[in-house]
C-alpha positions as CSV (number, residue, x, y, z in Angstrom):
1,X,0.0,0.0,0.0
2,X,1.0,2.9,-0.9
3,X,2.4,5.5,2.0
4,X,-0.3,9.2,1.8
5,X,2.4,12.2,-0.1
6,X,3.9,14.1,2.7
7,X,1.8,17.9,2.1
8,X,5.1,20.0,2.2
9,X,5.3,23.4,4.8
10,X,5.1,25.5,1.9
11,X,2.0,23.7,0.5
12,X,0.5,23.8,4.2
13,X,1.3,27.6,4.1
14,X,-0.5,28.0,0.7
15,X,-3.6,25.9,2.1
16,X,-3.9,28.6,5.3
17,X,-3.7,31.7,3.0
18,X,-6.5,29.9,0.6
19,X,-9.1,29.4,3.3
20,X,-8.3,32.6,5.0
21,X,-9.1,34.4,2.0
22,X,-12.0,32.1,1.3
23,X,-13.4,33.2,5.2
24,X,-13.0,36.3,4.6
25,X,-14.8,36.7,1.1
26,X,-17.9,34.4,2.4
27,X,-18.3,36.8,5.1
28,X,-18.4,39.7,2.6
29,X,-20.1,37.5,-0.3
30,X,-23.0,36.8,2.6
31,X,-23.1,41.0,3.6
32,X,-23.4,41.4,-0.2
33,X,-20.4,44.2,0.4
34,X,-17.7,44.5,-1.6
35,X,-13.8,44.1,0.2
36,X,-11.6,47.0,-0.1
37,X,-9.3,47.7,-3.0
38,X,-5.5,48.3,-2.5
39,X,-5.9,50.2,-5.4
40,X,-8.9,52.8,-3.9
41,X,-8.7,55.4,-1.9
42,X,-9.6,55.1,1.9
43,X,-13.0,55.9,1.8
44,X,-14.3,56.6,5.7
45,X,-18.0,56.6,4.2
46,X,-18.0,53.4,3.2
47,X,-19.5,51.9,6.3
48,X,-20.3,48.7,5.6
49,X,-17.3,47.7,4.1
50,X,-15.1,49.4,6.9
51,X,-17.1,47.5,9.5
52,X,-16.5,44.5,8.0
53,X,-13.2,44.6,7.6
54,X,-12.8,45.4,11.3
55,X,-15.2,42.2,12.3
56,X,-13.9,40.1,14.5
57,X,-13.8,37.3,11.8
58,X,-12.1,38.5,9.1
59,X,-9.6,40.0,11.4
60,X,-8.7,36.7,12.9
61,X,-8.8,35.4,9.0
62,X,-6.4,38.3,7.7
63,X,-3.7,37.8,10.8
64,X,-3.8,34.3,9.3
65,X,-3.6,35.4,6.0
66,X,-0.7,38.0,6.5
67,X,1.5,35.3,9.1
68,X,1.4,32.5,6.5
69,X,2.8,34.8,3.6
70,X,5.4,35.8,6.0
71,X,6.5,32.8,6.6
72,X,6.3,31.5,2.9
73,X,7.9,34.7,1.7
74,X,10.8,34.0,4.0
75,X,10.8,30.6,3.0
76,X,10.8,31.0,-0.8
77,X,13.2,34.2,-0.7
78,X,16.5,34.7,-1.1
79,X,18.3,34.3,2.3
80,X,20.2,37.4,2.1
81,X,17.4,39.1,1.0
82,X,14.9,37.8,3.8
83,X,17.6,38.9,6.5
84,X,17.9,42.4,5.2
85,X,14.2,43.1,6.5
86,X,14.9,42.7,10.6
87,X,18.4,44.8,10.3
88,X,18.1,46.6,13.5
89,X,17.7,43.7,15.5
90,X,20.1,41.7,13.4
91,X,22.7,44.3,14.1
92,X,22.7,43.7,17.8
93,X,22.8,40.0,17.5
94,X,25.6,39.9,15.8
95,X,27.9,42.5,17.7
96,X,27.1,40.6,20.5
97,X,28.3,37.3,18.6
98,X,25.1,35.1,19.5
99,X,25.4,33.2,16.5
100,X,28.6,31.6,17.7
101,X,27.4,31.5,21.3
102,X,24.3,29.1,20.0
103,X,26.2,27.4,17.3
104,X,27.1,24.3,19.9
105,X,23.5,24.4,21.7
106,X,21.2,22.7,19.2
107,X,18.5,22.5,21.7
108,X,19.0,25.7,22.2
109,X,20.4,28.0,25.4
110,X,18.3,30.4,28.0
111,X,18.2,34.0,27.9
112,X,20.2,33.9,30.9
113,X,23.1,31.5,29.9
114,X,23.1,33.5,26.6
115,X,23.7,37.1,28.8
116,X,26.5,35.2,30.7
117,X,28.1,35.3,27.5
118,X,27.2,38.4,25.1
119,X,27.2,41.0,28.2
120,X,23.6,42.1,27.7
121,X,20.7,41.4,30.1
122,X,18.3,38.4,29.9
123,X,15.4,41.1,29.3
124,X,17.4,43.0,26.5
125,X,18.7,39.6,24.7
126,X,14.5,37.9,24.7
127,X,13.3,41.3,23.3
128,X,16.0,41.1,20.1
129,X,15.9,37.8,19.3
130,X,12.1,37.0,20.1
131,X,11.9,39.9,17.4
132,X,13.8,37.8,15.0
133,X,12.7,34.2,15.7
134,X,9.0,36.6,14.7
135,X,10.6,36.9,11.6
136,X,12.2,33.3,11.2
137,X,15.7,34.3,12.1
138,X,16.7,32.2,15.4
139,X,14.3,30.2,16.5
140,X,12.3,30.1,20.6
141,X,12.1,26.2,20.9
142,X,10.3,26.7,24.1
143,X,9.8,29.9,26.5
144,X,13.1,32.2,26.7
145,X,15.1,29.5,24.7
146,X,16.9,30.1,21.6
147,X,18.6,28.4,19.1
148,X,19.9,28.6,15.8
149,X,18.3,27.8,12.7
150,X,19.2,28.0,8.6
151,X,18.8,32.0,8.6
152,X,20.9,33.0,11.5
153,X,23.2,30.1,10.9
154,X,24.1,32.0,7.7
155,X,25.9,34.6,9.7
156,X,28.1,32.4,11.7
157,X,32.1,33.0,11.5
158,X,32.2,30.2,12.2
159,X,35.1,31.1,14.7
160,X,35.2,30.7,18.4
161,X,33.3,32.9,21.1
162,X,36.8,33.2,22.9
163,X,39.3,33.9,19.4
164,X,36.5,36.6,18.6
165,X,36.8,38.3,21.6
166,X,40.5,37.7,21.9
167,X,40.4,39.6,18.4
168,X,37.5,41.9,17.6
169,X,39.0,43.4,15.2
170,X,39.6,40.9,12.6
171,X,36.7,39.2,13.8
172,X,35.1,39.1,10.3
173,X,38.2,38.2,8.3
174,X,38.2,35.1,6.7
175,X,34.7,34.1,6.9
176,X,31.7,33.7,4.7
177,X,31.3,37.2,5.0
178,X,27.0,37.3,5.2
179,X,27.5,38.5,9.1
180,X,29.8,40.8,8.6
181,X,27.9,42.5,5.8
182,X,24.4,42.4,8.2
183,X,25.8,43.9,10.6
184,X,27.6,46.9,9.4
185,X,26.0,50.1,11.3
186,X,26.3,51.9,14.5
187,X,26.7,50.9,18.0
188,X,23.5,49.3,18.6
189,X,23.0,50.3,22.7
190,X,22.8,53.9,21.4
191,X,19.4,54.9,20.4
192,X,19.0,55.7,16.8
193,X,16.8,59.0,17.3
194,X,18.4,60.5,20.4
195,X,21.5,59.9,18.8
196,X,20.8,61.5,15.4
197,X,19.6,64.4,16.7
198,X,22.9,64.9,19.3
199,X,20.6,64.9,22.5
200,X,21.3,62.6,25.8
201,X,17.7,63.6,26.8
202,X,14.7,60.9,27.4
203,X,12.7,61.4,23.8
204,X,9.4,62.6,25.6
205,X,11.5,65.5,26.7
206,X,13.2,66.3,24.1
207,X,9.8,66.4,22.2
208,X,8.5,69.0,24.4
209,X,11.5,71.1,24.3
210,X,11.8,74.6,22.0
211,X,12.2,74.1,18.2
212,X,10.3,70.8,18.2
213,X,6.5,72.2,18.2
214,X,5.9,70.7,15.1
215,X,7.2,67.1,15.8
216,X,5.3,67.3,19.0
217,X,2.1,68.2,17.8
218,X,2.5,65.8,15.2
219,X,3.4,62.7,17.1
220,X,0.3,63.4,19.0
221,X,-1.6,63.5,16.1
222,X,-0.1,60.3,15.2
223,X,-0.8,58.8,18.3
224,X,-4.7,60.1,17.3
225,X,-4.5,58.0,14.4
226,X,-3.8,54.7,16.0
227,X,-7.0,55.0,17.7
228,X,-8.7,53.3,14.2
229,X,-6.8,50.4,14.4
230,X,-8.8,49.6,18.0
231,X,-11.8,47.3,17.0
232,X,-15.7,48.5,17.6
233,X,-16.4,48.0,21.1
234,X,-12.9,47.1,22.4
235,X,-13.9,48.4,25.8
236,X,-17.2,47.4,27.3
237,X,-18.2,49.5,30.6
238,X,-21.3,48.1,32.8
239,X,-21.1,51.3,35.0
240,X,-23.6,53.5,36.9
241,X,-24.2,56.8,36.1
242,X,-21.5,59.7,36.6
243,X,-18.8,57.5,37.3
244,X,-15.8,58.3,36.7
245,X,-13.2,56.6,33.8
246,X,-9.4,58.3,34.0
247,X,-7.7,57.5,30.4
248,X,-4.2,57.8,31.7
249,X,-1.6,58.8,29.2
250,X,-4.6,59.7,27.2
251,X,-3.3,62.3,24.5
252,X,-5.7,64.1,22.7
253,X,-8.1,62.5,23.6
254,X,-9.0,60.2,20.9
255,X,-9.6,57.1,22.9
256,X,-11.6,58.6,25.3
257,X,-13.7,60.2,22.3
258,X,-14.6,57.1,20.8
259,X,-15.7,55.6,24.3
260,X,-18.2,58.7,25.3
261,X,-19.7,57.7,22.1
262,X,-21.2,55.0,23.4
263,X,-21.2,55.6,27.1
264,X,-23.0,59.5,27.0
265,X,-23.7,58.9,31.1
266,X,-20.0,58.4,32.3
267,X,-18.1,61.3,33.3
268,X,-14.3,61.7,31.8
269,X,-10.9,63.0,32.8
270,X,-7.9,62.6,30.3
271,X,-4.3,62.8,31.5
272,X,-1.0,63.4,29.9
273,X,2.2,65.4,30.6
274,X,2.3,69.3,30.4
275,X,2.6,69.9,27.1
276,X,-0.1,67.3,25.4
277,X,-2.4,68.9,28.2
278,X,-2.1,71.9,26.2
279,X,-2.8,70.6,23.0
280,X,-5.7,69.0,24.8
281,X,-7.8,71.1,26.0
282,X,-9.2,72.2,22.8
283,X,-11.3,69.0,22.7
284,X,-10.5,67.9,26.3
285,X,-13.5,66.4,27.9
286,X,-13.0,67.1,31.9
287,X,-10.3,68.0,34.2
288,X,-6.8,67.2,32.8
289,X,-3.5,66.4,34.9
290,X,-0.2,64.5,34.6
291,X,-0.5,61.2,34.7
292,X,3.4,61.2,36.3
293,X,2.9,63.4,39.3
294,X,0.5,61.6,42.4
295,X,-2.6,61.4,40.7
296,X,-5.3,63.7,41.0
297,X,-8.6,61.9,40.1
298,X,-10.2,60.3,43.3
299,X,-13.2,58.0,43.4
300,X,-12.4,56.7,39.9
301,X,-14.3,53.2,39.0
302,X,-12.2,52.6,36.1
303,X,-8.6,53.8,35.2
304,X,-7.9,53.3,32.0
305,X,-3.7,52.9,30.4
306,X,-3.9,52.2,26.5
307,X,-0.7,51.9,24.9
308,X,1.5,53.4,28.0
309,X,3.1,51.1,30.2
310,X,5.3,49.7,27.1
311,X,7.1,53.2,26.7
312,X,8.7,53.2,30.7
313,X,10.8,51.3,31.8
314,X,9.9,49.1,34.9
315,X,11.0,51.5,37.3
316,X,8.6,54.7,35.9
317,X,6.1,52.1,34.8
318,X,5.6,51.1,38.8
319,X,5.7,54.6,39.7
320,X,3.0,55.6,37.0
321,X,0.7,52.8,38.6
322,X,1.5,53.0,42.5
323,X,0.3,57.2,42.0
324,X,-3.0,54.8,40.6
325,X,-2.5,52.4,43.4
326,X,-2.7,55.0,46.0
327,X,-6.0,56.5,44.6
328,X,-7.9,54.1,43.9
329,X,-10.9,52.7,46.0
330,X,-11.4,49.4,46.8
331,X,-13.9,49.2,43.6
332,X,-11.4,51.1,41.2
333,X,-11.1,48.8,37.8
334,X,-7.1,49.2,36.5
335,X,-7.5,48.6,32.6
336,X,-4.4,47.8,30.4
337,X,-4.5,48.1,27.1
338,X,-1.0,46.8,25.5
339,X,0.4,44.2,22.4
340,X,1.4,41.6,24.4
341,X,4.3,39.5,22.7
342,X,4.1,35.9,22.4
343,X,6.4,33.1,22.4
344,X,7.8,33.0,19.3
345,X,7.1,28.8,19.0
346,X,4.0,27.0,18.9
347,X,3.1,26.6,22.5
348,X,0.9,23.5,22.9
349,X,-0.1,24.0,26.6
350,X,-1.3,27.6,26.5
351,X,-4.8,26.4,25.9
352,X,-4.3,24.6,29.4
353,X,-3.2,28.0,31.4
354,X,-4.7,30.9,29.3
355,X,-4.5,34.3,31.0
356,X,-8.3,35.8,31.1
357,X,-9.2,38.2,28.7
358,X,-5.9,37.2,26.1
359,X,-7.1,33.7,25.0
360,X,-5.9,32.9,21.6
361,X,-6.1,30.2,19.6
362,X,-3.1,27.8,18.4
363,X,-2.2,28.8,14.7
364,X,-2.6,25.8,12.4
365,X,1.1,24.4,11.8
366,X,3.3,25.4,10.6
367,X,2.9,28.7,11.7
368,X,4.5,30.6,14.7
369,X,2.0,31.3,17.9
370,X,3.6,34.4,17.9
371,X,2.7,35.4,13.7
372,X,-1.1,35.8,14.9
């Protein structure tokens, strides 16, 4: 008899992109609405289509979609040309010889043992090479464990940890020559923006100082903007009447705009630093403070952080939520809003410990958990 043809991983890729796309036209088909054109203008009057496209549905069949053509593109593409898309990240990898560091661990090596040996912190070393296991270079074979695969293993030396470190200089000279053309570029632990523009201050100062009214103003618009990429009804409220919802960090505004929509017998109070408060209170919609100093608002039922806690570090980020701690009641509601970053491998138990309210679904193989 016989053995059943072996369906390759790119066929299986192909397979997921074809019923995404067949999901997410039988879901338009059966609205009888039409699904936007690339080649159209964004056209904000087009209700129906708009909402559909934001259904919960079709978004779950378009992450599909858009994770298995990543993963086929990097498949199918030239390897040079795949690794050229992640350079930032790629950069820091290789000044900090991780390649060579994993070349002897295929089963891969822990964060930790990995910062025992490159000089940077566990936290710092997940971050980069989550980033680039995301994108297929390095691979997470199970939570904070790394290993190489056929992308990264490209830019090995091929030398010794200990010879590259004994010689730095020459550390590229007669090799392969793929790593050492990657990671050409600056010192990666200086940060590219502060650095260009010859500054040592954080970036949310150095917005607010003079000469940078323009950049300020239009970050915050762009901050405005990513309000639209929130799905209808993101934030449900089962509250009584004048209570009290703090968006913390809120900008202009936008979020908190889009919630009194809905919720008309609420009563609410955005917060920012100094300068956004300004630009604020053109559209503000209650009393305005920093969301830095001890916080203001007292009796709040529901404080509300979209998008914040990501830009502190842990130290300003505990700050920023003990000045909550300390005024809240015993009924106060903290809400978080953030992208939380998954494993970059197909975690088989998280359907057995899921975190309420951030259930997903496994990915069908063989996609990443972390590419949906």
């Amino acid at each position: 008899m016989d053995k059943p043809k072996r369906v390759s991983p790119l066929r299986q890729l192909a397979d997921i992109i074809s019923a995404s796309v067949t999901q997410i036209d039988a879901v338009f088909d059966k609205a009888g609405a039409e699904y936007p054109s690339l080649d159209a203008p964004f056209d904000p009057t087009s209700s129906e289509s708009e909402r559909l496209f934001m259904a919960p549905e079709v978004i779950h069949a378009s992450a599909l979609a858009v994770a298995a053509c990543a993963q086929l593109g990097a498949s199918v593409r030239i390897l040079a040309l795949t690794l050229s898309h992640v350079a930032s990240a790629l950069r820091v990898a290789l000044g900090t010889n991780t390649v060579e560091i994993l070349r002897g661990s295929p089963g891969g090596l822990h964060a930790k043992d990995i910062s025992k040996q490159n000089g940077m912190g566990p936290t710092t070393i997940t971050r980069v090479l989550r980033i680039l296991a995301t994108h297929h270079v390095f691979r997470e074979v199970s939570p904070n464990v790394f290993t190489n695969n056929r992308l990264s293993s490209m830019m090995d030396t091929l030398k010794f940890v200990e010879a590259i470190k004994a010689d730095p200089v020459n550390k590229h000279v007669g090799t392969p020559g793929i790593g050492a053309l990657k990671s050409t570029s600056e010192d990666p632990k200086d940060a590219p923006m502060m650095l260009s523009f010859k500054s040592s201050k954080p970036s949310w100062e150095w917005y607010e100082g003079p000469g940078n009214e323009y950049r300020l103003r239009r970050f915050a618009v762009a901050m405005e903007g990513t309000s639209g990429a929130d799905p209808p009804d993101a934030i449900h409220l089962d509250l009584p009447d004048r209570s009290i919802i703090v968006d913390v960090g809120g900008g202009l505004g936008h979020t908190t705009l889009n919630i009194t929509k809905e919720y008309k017998h609420l009563k609410f109070i955005v917060q920012d630093r100094p300068a956004v408060i300004e630009q604020a209170k053109q559209a503000s919609l209650g009393r305005i403070a920093s969301c830095i100093t001890p916080q203001v608002a007292q009796n709040a039922s529901v404080f509300l952080c979209r998008m914040i806690c990501h830009d502190y570090g842990k130290t300003k980020a505990t700050q920023i939520l003990s000045c909550l701690r300390q005024a809240a009641s015993p009924n106060t509601k903290l809400f978080l809003i953030e992208q939380i970053v998954p494993y970059a491998y197909v975690d088989s138990e998280a359907t057995a410990r899921p975190i309420s309210g951030v259930e997903q679904s496994q990915p069908p193989e063989p996609l990443l958990g972390s590419r949906i």
